[in-house]
C-alpha positions in Angstrom: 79.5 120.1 97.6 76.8 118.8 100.3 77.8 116.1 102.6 75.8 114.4 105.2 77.6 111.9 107.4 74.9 109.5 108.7 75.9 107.3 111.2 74.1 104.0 111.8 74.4 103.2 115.0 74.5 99.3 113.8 76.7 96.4 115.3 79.2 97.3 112.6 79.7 100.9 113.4 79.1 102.1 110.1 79.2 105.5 108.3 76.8 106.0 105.3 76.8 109.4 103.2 74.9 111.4 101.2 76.9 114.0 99.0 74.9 116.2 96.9 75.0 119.2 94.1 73.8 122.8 95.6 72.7 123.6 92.1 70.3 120.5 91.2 69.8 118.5 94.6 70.9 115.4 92.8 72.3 113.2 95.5 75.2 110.3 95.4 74.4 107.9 98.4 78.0 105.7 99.4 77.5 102.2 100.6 74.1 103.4 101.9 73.6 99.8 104.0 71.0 102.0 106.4 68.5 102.8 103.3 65.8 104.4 105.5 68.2 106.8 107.1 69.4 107.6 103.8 66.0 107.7 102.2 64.4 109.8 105.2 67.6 112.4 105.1 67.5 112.7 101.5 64.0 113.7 101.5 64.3 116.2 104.7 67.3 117.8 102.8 65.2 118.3 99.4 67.6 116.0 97.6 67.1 113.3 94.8 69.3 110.2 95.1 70.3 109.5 91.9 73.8 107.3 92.2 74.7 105.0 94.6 78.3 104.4 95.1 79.9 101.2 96.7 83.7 101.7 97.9 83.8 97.6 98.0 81.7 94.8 98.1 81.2 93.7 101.5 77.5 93.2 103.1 77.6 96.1 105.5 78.4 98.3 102.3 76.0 96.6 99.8 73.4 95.4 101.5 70.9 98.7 101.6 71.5 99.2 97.4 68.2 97.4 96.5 66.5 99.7 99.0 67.2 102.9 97.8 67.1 101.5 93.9 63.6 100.5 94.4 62.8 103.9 96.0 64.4 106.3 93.6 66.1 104.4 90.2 69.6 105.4 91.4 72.2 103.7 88.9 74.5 101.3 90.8 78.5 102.4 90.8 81.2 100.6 92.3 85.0 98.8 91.3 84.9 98.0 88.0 86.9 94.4 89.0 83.6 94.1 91.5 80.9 93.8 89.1 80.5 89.9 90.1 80.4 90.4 94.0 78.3 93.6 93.8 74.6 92.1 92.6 72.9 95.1 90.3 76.1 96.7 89.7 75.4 99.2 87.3 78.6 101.1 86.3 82.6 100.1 86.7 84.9 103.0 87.5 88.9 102.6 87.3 91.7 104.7 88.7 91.0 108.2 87.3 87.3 107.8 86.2 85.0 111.1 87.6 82.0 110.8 88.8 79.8 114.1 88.4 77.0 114.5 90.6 74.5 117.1 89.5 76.3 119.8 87.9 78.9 121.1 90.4 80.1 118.0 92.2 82.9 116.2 90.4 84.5 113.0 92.9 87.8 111.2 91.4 87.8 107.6 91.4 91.0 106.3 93.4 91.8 102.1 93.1 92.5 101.6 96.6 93.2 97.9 97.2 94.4 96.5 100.4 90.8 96.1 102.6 89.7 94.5 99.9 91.3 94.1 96.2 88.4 96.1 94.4 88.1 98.9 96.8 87.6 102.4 95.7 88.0 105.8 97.6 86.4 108.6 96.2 88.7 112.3 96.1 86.3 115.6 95.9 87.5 117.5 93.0 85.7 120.8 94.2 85.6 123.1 97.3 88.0 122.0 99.9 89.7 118.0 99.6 87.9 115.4 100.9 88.7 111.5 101.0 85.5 109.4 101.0 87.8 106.6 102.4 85.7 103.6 103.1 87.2 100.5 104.6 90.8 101.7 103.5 91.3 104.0 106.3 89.9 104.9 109.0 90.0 108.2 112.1 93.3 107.0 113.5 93.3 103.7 111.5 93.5 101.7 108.9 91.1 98.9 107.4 92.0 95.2 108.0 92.7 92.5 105.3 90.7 89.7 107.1 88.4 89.7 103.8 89.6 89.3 101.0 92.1 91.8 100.8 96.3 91.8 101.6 98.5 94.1 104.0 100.9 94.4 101.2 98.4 96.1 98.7 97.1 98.0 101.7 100.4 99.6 102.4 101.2 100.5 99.3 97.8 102.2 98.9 99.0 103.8 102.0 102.5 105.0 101.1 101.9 106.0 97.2 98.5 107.3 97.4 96.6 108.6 100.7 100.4 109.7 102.4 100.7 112.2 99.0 97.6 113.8 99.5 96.9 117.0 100.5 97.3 117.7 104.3 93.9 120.1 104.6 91.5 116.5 103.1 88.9 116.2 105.1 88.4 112.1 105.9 85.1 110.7 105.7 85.7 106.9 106.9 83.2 103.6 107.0 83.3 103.4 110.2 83.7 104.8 113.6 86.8 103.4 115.2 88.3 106.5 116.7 88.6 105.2 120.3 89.5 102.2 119.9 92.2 103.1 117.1 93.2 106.3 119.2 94.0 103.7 122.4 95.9 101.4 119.9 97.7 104.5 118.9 98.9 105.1 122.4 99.9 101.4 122.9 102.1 101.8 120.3 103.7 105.0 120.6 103.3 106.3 124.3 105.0 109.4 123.7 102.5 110.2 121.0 100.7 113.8 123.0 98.7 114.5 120.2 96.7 111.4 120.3 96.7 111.4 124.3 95.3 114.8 124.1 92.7 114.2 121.1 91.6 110.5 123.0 90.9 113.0 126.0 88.9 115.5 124.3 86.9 112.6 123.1 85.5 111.0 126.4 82.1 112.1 125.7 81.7 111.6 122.5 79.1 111.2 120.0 79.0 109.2 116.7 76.3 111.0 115.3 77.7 114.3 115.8 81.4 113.0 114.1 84.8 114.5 114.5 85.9 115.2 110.5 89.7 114.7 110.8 91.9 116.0 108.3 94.7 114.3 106.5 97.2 116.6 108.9 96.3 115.6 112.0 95.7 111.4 110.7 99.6 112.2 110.0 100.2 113.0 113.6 98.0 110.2 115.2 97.7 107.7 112.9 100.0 105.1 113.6 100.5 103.5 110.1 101.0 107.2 108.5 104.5 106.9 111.4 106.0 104.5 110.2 109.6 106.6 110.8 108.8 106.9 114.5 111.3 105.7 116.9 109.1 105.0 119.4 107.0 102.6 117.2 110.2 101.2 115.9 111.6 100.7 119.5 108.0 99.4 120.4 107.8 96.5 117.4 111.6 95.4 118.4 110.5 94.6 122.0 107.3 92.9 120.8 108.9 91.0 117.7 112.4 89.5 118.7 112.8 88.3 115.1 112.8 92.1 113.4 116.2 93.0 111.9 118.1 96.2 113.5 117.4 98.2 110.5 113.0 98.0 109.6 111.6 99.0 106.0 108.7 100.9 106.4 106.6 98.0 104.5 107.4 95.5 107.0 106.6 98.4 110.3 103.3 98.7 108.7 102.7 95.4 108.1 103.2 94.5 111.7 101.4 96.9 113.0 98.4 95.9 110.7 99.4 92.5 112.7 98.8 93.6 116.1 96.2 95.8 115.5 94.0 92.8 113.8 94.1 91.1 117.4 93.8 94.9 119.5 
């Protein structure tokens, strides 16, 4: 499996991708809003795009599809719950569903719901794990709910799905947050080194050259994978008289979702 990370250096921060078959050069281009990037990378790299895949329907995800249809006939994929907020939609995938790019490339369909409620993440099913995560999570992060989505779906997305995975996935986000999520990370749990010493590392750093975090390390500096950390807990008690003594980790997640939507 290929991958190509292309960041857009647009308002919204945005990562687009291009993941392609070593045998064929058939390319799958996800939420490709920067079309010319994608187009002009695509043909450097010898590739054909022939699938576009959108994690979720919002314009900063969907808005480059036409683009790249008109330029190469890709086939439209996305949610299959989506198809009426995704114009051109071609193909619904559920929880489960593959989809095969080229002939060595396989990428498993997860139902992700909590940025939105028809949000997929896609799980590489060859070579070494990688999440194509989206909105859902982020470098150090997780997505909002602001549109359209709810913190309770997100958690459990959270907890049952991304939290099981394997610790070597590689996370491939939407967006580049890390500095800003890295700082809220900090805020929250002071005693956190790891993310002190990663935030440091990072003072120079470059969007278009992208750190690939893996599912390990978001463990260990991702505040809402740490939701049993007494520091956090200790933290949300002095910010939120009203918490009980004893915190379920749905309700620490859920206000740290809270603070982080006004960080």
């Amino acid at each position: 499996m290929l991958v190509e990370q292309i960041w857009t250096a647009n308002n919204y921060r945005n990562f687009n991708y291009l993941i392609a078959c070593s045998e064929t050069g058939e390319a799958l281009a996800i939420d490709p809003l920067d079309s010319e990037k994608c187009l002009t990378i695509a043909k450097k790299m010898g590739w054909e795009i022939t699938q576009i895949l959108n994690t979720h329907h919002h314009h900063d995800h969907i808005d480059g599809n036409q683009a790249v249809v008109d330029a190469t006939g890709a086939k439209v994929i996305a949610h299959a719950q989506a198809n009426e907020q995704i114009p051109g939609m071609d193909i619904g995938v559920s929880a489960g569903d593959v989809v095969k790019v080229g002939k060595s490339v396989e990428l498993e369909a997860l139902d992700t719901p909590g940025h939105t409620m028809s949000h997929i993440c896609l799980l590489s099913k060859t070579d070494v794990p990688a999440l194509f995560a989206g909105d859902t999570m982020f470098n150090a992060g997780a997505g909002n709910c602001k549109g359209g989505g709810h913190p309770d779906a997100l958690y459990s997305t959270f907890s049952a799905q991304l939290a099981k995975l394997p610790d070597q996935t590689l996370i491939y986000p939407g967006h580049d947050y890390i500095i800003n999520n890295l700082e809220f990370t900090i805020d929250r749990e002071p005693d956190n080194e790891k993310a002190r010493e990663l935030l440091a590392s990072l003072s120079q750093y470059d969007p278009s050259k992208p750190l690939v975090t893996s599912l390990g390390l978001e463990k260990e500096i991702n505040t809402f994978f740490r939701l049993d950390s007494e520091s956090i807990i200790s933290q949300l008690k002095n910010k939120f008289s009203d918490l009980p003594e004893i915190l379920d980790e749905k309700t620490i997640f859920i206000k740290l979702r809270e603070l982080r939507n006004d960080w």
